[in-house]
N, C-alpha and C positions, 0 to 999 in steps of 0.2 A: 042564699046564693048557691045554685049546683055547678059545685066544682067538676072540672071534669079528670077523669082518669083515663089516661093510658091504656087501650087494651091489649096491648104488647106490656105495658110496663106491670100490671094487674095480671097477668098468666102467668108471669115471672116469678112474682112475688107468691103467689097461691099451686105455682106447682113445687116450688123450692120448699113453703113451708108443711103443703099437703105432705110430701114425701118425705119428711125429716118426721114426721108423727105416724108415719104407717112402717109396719116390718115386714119390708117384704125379704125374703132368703135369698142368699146369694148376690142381695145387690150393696156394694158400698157408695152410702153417700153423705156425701160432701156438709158439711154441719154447716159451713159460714157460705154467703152470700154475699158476694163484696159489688156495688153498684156505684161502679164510677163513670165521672163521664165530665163535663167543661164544666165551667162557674156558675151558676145560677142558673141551672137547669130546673131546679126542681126536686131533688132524688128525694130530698129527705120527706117535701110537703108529698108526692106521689105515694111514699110510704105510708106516711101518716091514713093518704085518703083510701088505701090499699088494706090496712088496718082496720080502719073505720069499719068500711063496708064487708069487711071478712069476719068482725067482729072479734078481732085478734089481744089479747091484751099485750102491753108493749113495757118493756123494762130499758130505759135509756141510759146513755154511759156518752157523755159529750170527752171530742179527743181533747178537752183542754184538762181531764179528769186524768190522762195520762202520766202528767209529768206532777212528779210533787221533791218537798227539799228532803223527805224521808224515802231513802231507799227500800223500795217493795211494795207502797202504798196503793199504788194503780196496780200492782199487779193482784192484791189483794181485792182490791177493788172490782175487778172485772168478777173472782172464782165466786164472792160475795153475790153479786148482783145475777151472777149463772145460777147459782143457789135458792137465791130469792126468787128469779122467775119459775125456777122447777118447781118450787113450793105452789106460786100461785097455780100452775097448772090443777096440779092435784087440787086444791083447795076451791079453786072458780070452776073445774070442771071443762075446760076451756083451753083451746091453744093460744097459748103466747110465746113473744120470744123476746131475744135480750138485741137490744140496735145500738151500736155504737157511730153515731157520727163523726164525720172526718177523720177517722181512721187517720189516712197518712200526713195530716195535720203533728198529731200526740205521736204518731208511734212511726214518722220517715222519715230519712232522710237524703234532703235534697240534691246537696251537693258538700263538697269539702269542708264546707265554712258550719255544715250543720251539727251539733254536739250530738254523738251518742253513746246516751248515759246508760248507767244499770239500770234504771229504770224504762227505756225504751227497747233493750236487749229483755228486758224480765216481761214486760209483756208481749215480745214478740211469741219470746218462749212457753206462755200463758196459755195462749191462743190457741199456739201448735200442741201444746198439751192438751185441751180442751177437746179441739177438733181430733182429736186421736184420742181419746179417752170420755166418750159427751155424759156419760154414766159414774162416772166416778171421779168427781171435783173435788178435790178435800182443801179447805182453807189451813192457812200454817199455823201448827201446833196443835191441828186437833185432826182426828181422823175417827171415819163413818163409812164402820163398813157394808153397810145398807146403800144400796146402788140407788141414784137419783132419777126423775125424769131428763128425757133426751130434751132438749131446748136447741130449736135452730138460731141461730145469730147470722144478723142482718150489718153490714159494716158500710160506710157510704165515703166517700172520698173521689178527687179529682186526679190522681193521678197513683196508681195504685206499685209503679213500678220502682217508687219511692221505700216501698217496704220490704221488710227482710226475703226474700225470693223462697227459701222453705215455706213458709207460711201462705203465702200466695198460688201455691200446686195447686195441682187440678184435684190430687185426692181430698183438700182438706177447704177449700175455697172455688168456688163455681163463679163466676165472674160474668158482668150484666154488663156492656158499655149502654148509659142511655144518652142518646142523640134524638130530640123529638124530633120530628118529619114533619112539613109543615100542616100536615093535619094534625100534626098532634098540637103544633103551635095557634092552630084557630081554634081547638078545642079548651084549651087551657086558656086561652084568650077571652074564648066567648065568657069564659066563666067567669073569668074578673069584673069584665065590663055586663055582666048579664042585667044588672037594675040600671042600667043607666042608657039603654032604649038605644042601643045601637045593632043596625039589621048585621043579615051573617053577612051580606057583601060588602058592608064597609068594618066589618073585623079584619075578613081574609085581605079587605086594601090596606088597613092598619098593619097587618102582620106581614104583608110583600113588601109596604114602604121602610119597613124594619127588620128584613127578612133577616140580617145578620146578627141582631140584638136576641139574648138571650132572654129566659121566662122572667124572670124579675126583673127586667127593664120595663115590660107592662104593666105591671104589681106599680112601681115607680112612678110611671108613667101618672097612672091614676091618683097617684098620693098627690101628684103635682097640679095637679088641676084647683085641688082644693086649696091652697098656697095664696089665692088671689083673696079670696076670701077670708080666709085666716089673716092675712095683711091688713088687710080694711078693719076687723075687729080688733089686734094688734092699734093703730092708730086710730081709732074710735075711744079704746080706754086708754091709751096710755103707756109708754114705754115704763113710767114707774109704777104704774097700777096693774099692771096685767097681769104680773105673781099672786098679787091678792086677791084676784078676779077668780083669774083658772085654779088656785092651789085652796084658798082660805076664806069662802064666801055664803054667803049666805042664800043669795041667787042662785037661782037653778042653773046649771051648764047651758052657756052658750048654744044656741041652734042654728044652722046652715042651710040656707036652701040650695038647692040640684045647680051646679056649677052647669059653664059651658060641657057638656059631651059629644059635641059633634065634634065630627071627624077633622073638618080643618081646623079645631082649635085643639085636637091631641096631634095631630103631625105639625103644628108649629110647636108646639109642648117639649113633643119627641125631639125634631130640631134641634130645640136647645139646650137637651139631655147628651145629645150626641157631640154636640159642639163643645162640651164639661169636658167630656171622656177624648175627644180627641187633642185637648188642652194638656189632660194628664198623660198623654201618650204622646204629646209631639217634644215637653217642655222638657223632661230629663235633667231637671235641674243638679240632681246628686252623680248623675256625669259629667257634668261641668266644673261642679265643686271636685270632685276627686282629680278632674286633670286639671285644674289650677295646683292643687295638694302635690299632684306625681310633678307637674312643673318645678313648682320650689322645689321639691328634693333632688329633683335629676340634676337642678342647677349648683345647687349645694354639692350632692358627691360629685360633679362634673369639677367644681373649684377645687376640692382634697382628694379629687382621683390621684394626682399626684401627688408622693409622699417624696418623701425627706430626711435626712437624717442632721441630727443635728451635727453644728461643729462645735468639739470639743475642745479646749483653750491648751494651748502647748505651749509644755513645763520647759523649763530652762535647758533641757537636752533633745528639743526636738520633737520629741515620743509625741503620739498622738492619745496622751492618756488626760483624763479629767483629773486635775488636782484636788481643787477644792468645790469650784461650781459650773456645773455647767450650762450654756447659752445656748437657747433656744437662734434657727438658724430663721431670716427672715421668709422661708415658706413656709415653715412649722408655722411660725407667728401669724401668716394670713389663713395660715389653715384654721386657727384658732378660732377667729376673728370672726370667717364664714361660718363657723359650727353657731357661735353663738349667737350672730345675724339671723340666723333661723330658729330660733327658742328654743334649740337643743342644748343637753345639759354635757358638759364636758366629763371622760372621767378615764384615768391614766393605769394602765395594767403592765405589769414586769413577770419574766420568769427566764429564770437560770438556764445555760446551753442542755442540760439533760433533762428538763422537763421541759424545753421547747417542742422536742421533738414528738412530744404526745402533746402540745396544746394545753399544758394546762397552766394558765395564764395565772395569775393574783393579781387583785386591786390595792395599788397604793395609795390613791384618795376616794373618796367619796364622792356622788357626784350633786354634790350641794357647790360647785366652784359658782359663784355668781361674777359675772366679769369680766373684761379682758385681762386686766394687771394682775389681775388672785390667779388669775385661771395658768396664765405668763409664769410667774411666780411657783407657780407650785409644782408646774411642769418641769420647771428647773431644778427644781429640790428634788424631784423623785430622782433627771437623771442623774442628779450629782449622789443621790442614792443609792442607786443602786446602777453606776458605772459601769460593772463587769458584766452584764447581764441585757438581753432584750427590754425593751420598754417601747410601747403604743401606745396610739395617741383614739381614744373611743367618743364618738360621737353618738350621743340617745334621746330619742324621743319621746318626753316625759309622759306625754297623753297616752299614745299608742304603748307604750311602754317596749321598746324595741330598738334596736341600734340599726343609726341609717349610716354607718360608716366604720372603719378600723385601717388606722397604716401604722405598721412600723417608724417611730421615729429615731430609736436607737439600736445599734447594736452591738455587741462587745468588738474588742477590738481584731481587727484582722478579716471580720466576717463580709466586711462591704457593705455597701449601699444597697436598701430595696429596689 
């Protein structure tokens, strides 16, 4: 099957690496090659066929190699595999380099919600070490003072602005966006479908009536064709045979003759590939679920946005002081009632007039209360407990682990109502 290459993306790729192997004086350049560009374009297979035909040897590093539960690992990982391509140079006589895919997969991040560990901070720092130093890699704990071969690094990712903004400079990273043009999409085209006897003008109509599907929905495309077939032999042996058939047999593998390939039987194909993708892009199902989720809660802290204070039972002179116990007022008690209507777990915090004032609260139960009467019950005890002093009433979300509520229910005396 002759794949086709990019002649934009193949000048790219062979002047970055030409010129990371020649010395020329006075000029600095750039070690890494970062080639990003939308989902399923291609970068990584264009590399590969880029490789191929440059006769390049290639040292790979996938970004899921970035993250590990031991601190340092990928960063070591990367100086390692710099190390081992230098070696093959010298050894094969030959330029290679070291390619890390999806970069800002392992080493971005996206937005707020995305963790950045020591281990994404250590290889950012790697890298920038690297491309600022391409001759002198030392792995930790041992150092070689014999300077290395230069090794260009080839990095591929969709969206590159996800990474640390040092690392990504013009001096230390050159940057490629690939966008193929529709020539570039007939050509990669032709090349999937090359044995399956279709002319170049029902490609280029293949590729207009698709023109917004990226290169691996063609790739796809083609796997689907063969689906009809594979069904028919699927239900020829057997739903409980067909493990023993394909996996444990003593027959030769199954053989397929040449599917439908004309052209109106991949754009009805195509059809109902796009009809998949626009199901998963209309359906949004986990926005639904989360404003059901924000529903409940809004309705929740909407019924104990208003707090309360309890009333406390007056002693023989009047005084508004707690003698012995005291009662819960009946808003505190529907406050109660909605916390735990919602499977939240109830749990009660006191703290004296001079550590109110910096917040720093103490828990008097735990929040194992199961109940309305225990929950009732014990809410009373605290404030017949601690009387003189602040006490809330804390509403928590055992899953998310997070509190969806806090009101004052008591306060010492004199201080008033929230």
């Amino acid at each position: 099957m002759g794949y086709y290459i990019s002649p934009r993306f193949l000048d790219k790729i062979a002047v970055h690496i030409t010129k990371n192997f020649l010395n020329i004086p006075g000029v600095r350049v750039p070690l890494i090659l970062g080639i990003h560009g939308k989902k399923g374009e291609g970068k990584s297979f264009q590399c590969e066929l880029a490789f191929e035909k440059m006769g390049i040897g290639v040292t790979l590093i996938s970004g899921g190699e970035l993250e590990s539960p031991d601190a340092g690992d990928p960063a070591r990982l990367i100086r390692l595999r710099y190390r081992e391509t230098a070696e093959l140079v010298k050894v094969r006589g030959k330029m290679c380099v070291l390619m890390i895919n999806d970069l800002d997969a392992g080493a971005g991040r996206f937005d707020e919600g995305t963790q950045y560990t020591v281990n994404t901070q250590l290889v950012n720092a790697t890298l920038m070490n690297i491309a600022d130093n391409p001759t002198d890699v030392q792995l930790p704990g041992s150092y070689d003072a014999n300077p290395i071969r230069r090794v260009p690094i080839i990095v591929t990712g969709n969206d590159f602005s996800t990474l640390y903004a040092p690392l990504i400079r013009d001096g230390r990273m050159e940057k490629f966006y690939w966008e193929p043009n529709r020539d570039d999409k007939v050509g990669v085209v032709g090349g999937i479908f090359a044995e399956d006897g279709l002319s170049q003008r029902e490609i280029e109509q293949l590729v207009d009536t698709f023109s917004h599907q990226s290169i691996d929905f063609f790739s796809a495309l083609r796997s689907r064709i063969y689906d009809e077939q594979i069904r028919d032999f699927i239900h020829q042996i057997g739903y409980e045979k067909i493990s023993m058939r394909v996996v444990n047999s003593v027959e030769p593998p199954p053989e397929f003759k040449k599917p439908d390939f004309s052209l109106s039987h991949l754009i009805e194909s195509g059809n109902l590939m796009v009809g998949e993708q626009k199901r998963v892009e209309t359906s949004h199902l986990v926005d639904e679920y989360n404003r059901l989720n924000r529903g409940r809660l809004y309705k929740s802290q909407a019924v104990v946005k208003e707090t309360s204070v309890s009333q406390p039972v007056t002693n023989g002179n009047g005084n508004n002081s707690i003698t012995n116990k005291s009662h819960l007022s009946l808003e505190t008690q529907e406050q109660v009632r909605q916390i735990l209507s919602q499977g939240y777990k109830i749990g009660v915090e006191h703290v004296d007039e001079r550590r109110f004032r910096t917040g720093s609260w103490q828990s008097c139960v735990t929040l194992q209360i199961d109940g309305e009467s225990d929950a009732i019950s014990t809410l009373e005890s605290c404030l017949a407990e601690y009387s003189d002093e602040y006490v809330r009433l804390v509403g928590v979300d055992p899953k998310a682990k997070r509190r969806v509520m806090e009101t004052i229910i008591q306060r010492p005396s004199g201080k008033g109502s929230n």
